[in-house]
NUMI-314469 format. One record per residue (C-alpha): x, y, z. Coordinates in steps of 0.25 Angstrom, whole numbers, padded with zeros to 4 digits, always signed. Example, Ala and Ser with C-alpha at 12.3 -4.5 7.8 and 13.67 -1.06 7.14 Angstrom:
! NUMI-314469
+0049-0018+0031/+0055-0004+0029/
***
This chain:
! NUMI-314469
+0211-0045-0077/+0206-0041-0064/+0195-0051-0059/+0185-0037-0057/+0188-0035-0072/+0183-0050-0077/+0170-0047-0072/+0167-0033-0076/+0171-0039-0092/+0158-0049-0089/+0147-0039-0086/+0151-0028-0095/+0138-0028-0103/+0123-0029-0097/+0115-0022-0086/+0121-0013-0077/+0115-0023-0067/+0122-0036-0072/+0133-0028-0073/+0132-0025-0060/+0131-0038-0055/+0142-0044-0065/+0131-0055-0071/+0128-0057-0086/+0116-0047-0091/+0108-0052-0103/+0105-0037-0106/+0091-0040-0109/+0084-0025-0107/+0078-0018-0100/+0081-0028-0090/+0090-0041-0091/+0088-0053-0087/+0096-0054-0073/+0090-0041-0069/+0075-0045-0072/+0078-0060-0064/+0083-0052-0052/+0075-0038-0052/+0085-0030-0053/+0086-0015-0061/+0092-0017-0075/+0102-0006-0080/+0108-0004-0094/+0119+0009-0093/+0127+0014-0103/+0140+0007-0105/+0151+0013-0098/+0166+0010-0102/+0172+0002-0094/+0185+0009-0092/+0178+0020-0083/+0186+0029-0074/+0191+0020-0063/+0187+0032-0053/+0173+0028-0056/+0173+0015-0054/+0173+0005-0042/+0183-0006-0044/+0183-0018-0034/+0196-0026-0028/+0199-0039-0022/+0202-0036-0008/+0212-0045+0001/+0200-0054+0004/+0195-0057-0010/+0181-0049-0008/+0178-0038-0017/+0183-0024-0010/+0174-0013-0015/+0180+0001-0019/+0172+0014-0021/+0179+0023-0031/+0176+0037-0035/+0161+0034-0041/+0155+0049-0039/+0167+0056-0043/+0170+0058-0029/+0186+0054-0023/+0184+0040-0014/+0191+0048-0004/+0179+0057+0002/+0168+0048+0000/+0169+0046+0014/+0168+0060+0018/+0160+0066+0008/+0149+0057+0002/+0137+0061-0008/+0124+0059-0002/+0117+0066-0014/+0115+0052-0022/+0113+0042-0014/+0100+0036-0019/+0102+0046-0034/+0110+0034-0042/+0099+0024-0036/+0088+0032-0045/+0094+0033-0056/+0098+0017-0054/+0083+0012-0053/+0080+0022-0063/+0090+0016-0073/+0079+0019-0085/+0082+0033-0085/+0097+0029-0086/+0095+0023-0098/+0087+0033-0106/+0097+0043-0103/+0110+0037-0102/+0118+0049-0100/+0114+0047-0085/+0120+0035-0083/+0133+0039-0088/+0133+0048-0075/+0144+0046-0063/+0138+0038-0052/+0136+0045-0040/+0143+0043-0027/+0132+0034-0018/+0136+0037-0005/+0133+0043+0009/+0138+0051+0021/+0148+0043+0028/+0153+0046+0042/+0167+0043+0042/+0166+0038+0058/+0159+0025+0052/+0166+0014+0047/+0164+0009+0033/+0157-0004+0029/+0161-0010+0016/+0151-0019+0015/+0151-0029+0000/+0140-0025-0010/+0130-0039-0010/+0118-0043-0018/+0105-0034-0016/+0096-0040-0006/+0085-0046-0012/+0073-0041-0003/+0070-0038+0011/+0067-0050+0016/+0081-0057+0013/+0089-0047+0019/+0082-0046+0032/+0081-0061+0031/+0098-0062+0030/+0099-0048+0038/+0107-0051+0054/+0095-0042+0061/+0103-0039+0074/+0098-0037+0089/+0091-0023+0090/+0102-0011+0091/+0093-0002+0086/+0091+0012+0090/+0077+0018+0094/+0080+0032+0090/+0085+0029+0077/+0099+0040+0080/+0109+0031+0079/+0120+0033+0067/+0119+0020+0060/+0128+0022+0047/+0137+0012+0041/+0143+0015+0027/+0140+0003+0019/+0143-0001+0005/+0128-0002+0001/+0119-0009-0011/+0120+0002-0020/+0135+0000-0020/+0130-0010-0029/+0121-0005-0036/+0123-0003-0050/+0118+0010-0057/+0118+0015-0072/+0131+0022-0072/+0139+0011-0063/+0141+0000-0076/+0154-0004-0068/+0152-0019-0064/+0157-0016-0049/+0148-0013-0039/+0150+0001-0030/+0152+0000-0017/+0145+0013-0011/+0147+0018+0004/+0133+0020+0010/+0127+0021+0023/+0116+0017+0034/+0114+0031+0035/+0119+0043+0029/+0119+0056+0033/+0113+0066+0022/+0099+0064+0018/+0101+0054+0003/+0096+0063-0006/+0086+0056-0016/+0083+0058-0031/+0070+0063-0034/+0064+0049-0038/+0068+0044-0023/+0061+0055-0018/+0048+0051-0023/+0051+0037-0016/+0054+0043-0004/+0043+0052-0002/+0033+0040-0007/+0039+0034+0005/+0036+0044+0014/+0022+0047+0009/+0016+0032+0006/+0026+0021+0011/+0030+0026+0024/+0014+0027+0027/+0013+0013+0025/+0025+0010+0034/+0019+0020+0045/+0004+0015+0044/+0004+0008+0060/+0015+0019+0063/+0010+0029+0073/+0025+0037+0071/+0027+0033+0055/+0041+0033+0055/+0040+0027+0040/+0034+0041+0037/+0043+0050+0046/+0055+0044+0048/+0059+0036+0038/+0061+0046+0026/+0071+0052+0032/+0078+0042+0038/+0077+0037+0023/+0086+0047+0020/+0098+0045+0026/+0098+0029+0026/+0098+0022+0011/+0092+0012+0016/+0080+0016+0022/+0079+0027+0008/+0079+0015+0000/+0070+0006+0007/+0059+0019+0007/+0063+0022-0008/+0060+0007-0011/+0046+0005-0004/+0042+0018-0009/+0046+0015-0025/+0039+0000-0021/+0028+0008-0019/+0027+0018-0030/+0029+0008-0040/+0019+0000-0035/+0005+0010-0032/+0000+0014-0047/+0000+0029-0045/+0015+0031-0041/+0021+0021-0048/+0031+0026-0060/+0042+0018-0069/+0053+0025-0063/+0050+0017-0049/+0051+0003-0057/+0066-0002-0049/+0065+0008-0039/+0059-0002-0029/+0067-0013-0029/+0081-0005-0030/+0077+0004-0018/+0073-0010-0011/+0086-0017-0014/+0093-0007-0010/+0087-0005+0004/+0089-0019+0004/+0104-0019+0000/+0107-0009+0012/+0098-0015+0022/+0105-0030+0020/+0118-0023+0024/+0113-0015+0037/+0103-0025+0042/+0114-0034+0047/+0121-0021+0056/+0114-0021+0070/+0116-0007+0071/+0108-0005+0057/+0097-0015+0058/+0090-0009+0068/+0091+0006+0064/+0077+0011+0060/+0082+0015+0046/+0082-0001+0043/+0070-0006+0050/+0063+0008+0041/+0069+0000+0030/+0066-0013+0031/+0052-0011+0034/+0051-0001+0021/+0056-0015+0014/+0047-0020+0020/+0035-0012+0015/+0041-0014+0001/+0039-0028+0001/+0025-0028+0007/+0020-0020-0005/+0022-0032-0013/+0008-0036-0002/+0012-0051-0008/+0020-0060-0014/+0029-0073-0013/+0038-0067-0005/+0030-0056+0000/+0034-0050+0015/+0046-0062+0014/+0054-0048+0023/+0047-0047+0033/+0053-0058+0040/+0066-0050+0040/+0058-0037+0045/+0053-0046+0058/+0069-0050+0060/+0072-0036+0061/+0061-0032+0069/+0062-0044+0077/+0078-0041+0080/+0075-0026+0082/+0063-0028+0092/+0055-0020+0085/+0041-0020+0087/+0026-0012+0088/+0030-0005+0099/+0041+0003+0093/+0040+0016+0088/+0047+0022+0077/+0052+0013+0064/+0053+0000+0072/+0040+0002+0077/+0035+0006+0063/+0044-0005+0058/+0036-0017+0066/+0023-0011+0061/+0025-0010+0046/+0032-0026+0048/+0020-0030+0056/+0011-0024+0044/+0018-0033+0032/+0020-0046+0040/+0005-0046+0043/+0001-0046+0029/+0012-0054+0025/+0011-0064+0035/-0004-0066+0031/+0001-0067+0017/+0011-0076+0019/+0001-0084+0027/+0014-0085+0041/+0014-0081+0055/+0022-0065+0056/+0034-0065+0059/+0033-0058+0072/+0022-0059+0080/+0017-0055+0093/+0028-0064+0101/+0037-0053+0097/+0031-0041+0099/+0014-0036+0102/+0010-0023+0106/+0008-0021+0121/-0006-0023+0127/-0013-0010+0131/-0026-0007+0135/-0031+0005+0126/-0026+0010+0114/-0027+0027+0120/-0014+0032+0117/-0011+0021+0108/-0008+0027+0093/-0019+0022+0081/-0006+0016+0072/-0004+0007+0084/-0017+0002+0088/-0018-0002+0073/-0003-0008+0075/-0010-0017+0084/-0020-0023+0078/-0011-0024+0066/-0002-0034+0077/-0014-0042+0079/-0018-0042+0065/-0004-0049+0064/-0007-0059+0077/-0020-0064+0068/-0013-0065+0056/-0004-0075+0064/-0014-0082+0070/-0021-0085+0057/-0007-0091+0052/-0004-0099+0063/-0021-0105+0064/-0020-0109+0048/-0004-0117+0050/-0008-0126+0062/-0016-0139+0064/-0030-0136+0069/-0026-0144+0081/-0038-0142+0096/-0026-0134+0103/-0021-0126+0092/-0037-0123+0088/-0037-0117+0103/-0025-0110+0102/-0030-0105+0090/-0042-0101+0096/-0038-0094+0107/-0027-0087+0099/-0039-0079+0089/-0047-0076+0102/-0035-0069+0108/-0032-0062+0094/-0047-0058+0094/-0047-0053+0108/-0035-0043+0103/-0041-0039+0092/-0053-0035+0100/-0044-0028+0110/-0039-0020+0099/-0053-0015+0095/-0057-0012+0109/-0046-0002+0112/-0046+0006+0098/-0047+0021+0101/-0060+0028+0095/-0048+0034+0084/-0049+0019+0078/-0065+0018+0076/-0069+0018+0062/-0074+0033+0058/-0085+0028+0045/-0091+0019+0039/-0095+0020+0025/-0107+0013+0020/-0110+0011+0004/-0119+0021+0000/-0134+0017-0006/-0134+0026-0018/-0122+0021-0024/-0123+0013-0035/-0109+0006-0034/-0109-0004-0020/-0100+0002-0010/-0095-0007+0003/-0095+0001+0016/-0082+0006+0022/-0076+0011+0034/-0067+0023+0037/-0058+0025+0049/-0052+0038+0052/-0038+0033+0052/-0032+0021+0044/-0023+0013+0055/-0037+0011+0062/-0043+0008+0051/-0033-0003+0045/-0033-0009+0061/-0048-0011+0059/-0045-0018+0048/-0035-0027+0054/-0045-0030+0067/-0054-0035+0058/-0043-0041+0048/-0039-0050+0062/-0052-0054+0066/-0054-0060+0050/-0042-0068+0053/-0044-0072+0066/-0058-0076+0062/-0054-0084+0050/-0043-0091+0059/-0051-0094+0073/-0053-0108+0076/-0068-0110+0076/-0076-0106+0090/-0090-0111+0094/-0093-0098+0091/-0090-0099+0077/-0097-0113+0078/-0110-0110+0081/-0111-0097+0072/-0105-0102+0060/-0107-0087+0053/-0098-0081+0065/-0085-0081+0059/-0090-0075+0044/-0098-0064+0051/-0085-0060+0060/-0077-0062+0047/-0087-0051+0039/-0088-0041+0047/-0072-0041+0049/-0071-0041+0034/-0081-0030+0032/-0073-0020+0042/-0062-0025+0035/-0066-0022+0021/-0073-0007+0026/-0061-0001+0030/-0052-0005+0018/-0065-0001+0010/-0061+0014+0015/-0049+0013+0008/-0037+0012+0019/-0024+0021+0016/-0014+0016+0009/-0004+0017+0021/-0012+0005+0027/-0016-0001+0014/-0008-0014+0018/-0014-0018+0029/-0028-0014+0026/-0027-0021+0012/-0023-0035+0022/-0035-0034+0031/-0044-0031+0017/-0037-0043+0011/-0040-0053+0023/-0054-0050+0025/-0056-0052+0010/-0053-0066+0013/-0066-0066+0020/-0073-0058+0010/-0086-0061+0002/-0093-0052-0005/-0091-0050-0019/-0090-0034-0017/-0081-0034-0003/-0072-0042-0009/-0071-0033-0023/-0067-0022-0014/-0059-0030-0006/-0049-0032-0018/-0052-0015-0023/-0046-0013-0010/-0036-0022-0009/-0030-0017-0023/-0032-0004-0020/-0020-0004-0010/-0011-0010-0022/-0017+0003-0030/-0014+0014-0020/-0003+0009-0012/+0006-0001-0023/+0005-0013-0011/+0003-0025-0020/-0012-0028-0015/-0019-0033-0027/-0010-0047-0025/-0019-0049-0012/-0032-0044-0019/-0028-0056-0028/-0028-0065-0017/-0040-0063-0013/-0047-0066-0027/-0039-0078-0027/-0045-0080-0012/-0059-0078-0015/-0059-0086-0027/-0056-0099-0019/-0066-0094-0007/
***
């Protein structure tokens, strides 16, 4: 008995899933037990004899080396010999449906008795093949950026060049309802392809939930918003960049109330590990870690994560994300996805760092935006992009004066540290164009029964959520600022700078801010209610903050948590 045929005999019963990975299923259902400790879809098919046509099979050898050598026989019905030449584009992502969707399988198990389609692309024949092994799904973002060799920069600005490597991919892996053979399929598949992937009528709800929610948020501080314009094409012709937008956008569905639905339930993680599983194999080409289609994905992963907005290993990727922004020399200047790419990262580390209570990972010795001396000519999404910078220099300043030893010296450094960082800030405000000036203010009306708290309304939402981080840096600052004589003889100083930045704060979110720059805004709302005292700011401190979990799906109810554990102990 060949050694292949030993250990089919010991995984002929179970999930399709343990069968897949040649391990012993309990067959506990709906889901067993291996599946449940490692989040993984659980499938049960129909059983399919095992002596199948051997032209529909994938068989695999020994080769002279003693590694498994991978053949691709006839799995759509096609001959071997022109997959080459002639391959189906039609149904790339169609058996990836009905593969999360394995609930429909089983309540109508004619359809998984049907052939398996051929899951391939376009291939140019003047490239050279890259019979890369099928290896264990990635486990998250983080950990393959982490182990990824980011090259030098080799990247190319106008995003023309051809970059298309066949590869054998993670959905060669992948097991689906009809495939109940214990091999795993190698499938050719490339970086990019040449006809649009057509998608089933499931994918396009993801995708255009992408284009008209996600890509927004990506966009927010983008005055070009390639997330928005270039992206969903580009999606198309590299399986990638699809999966990480179908991903994000099924995250996001299935986690804001009034689009979520049962048929989203593993759409989420299977698109994320397959974005993952393609990205782990092109991240360590030069010519491929830099393309735009990459970094796009990478910080769509990104936004993924940060919709978790907290946890014990919340925003753990973004290390990997600076790596490769760092090895690329990408930074605020740039236009385009990389520029876009730096701004999105800039926007999650902020928050994350301040979580996480740790200095950002890249800081102004990397890159600032240049000095100028007015802002005429300069677009409304970049002024905001820089007081968001400095939003992030506070942040680390705050950090580092809580870790160090109140020593005279370090007191002075400190000292002298904030007054620059308050001399900026006021810098900032002086030169913002009339555009940026609050439009009105709304105060609560006399005749109504109900209290209201004022609010105020700004014509467009980056210059509101910059006034909100203005006064954000200034909390922080004030809260971190060695003491002055100034504070010492007015002892009520420090409070009354801290109310009215709190107040400002707290008006504008009162106004309700988009969702598209719900993030930031709920972080400004949830640091000034750290500084927060009245029984009814702080009521509506929380209404809003939970209001972005309720509109958006971002997981913001967890900080509004925080802050009822916070007051308690005040």
């Amino acid at each position: 008995m060949r050694l292949g045929q030993s250990r089919r005999l010991r995984v002929t019963t179970g999930c399709l899933t343990c069968r897949a990975r040649r391990v012993k299923c309990d067959e506990k259902r709906p889901v067993c037990q291996n599946c449940l400790k490692r989040n993984r879809p659980c499938r049960y098919g129909n059983n399919v004899s095992a002596g199948r046509s051997r032209g529909t099979e994938s068989r695999q050898r020994r080769n002279e080396n003693g590694e498994d050598d991978v053949l691709q026989e006839d799995m759509g019905g096609e001959n071997s010999s022109q997959r080459g030449q002639s391959l189906n584009t039609s149904r790339i992502l169609g058996p990836v449906y009905e593969d999360v969707h394995h609930s429909s399988l089983i309540s109508n198990p004619e359809r998984g008795t049907r052939s398996t389609p051929s899951i391939s692309f376009q291939a140019d024949e003047s490239f050279a093949s890259q019979r890369l092994s099928p290896s264990p799904p990635a486990t998250n973002l983080c950990s393959i950026l982490q182990h990824a060799n980011l090259p030098g920069p080799t990247h190319s600005h106008d995003g023309s060049s051809d970059i298309r490597s066949p590869l054998y991919s993670a959905l060669s892996h992948r097991p689906t309802p009809e495939s109940v053979d214990d091999q795993h399929h190698s499938i050719l598949i490339s970086f990019r392809v040449t006809d649009p992937i057509q998608l089933s009528p499931a994918e396009v709800l993801l995708l255009r939930n992408y284009v008209e929610r996600v890509s927004k948020w990506i966009d927010s501080f983008s005055h070009d918003q390639p997330f928005y314009l270039q992206v969903p094409a580009m999606a198309l012709h590299c399986p990638t960049l699809l999966h990480s937008c179908l991903a994000v956008s099924a995250k996001q569905m299935t986690r804001a109330p009034q689009s979520s639905s049962p048929m989203l339930e593993h759409s989420p993680i299977f698109y994320y590990r397959q974005a993952l599983q393609e990205m782990s194999h092109f991240l360590i080409e030069p010519r491929y870690s830099g393309s735009d289609e990459l970094l796009a994905s990478s910080i769509i992963l990104s936004t993924y994560e940060i919709l978790d907005v907290a946890g014990e290993s919340f925003g753990s990727h973004l290390k990997g994300v600076a790596s490769l922004i760092r090895s690329h020399r990408i930074n605020g200047d740039e236009t385009g996805i990389r520029g876009a790419t730096y701004w999105t990262w800039y926007r999650h580390e902020v928050w994350v760092a301040f979580q996480a209570r740790r200095q950002m990972f890249l800081d102004e010795e990397y890159w600032r935006p240049k000095a100028v001396d007015t802002f005429e000519g300069i677009s409304i999404r970049d002024i905001a992009n820089r007081v968001l910078f400095l939003f992030g220099q506070c942040i680390t300043y705050c950090i580092t004066s809580t870790k160090r030893q109140s020593t005279e010296d370090w007191t002075g450094a400190q000292q002298r540290r904030a007054k620059e960082l308050g001399d900026l800030l006021e810098d900032w405000k002086m030169k913002l164009p009339r555009s940026m000036a609050t439009c009105c203010m709304e105060q609560p009306s006399k005749n109504m029964e109900e209290y209201q708290l004022p609010s105020v309304w700004f014509a467009y939402p980056e210059s509101a959520v910059s006034h909100q981080l203005y006064h954000t840096s200034k909390i922080l600052l004030t809260l971190h600022r060695p003491s002055t004589s100034d504070t010492a003889h007015d002892p009520f100083h420090t409070r009354r700078e801290l109310e009215k930045s709190r107040r400002e704060v707290f008006m504008v979110a009162n106004s309700k801010i988009h969702e598209t720059w719900g993030l930031i805004s709920t972080q400004c709302l949830y640091i000034a209610g750290l500084v927060t005292d009245g029984v009814l700011e702080r009521q509506r401190t929380l209404e809003l903050i939970e209001l972005c979990q309720k509109t958006s799906g971002r997981q913001t109810i967890c900080i509004a948590d925080q802050l009822r554990e916070f007051w308690k102990v005040g």
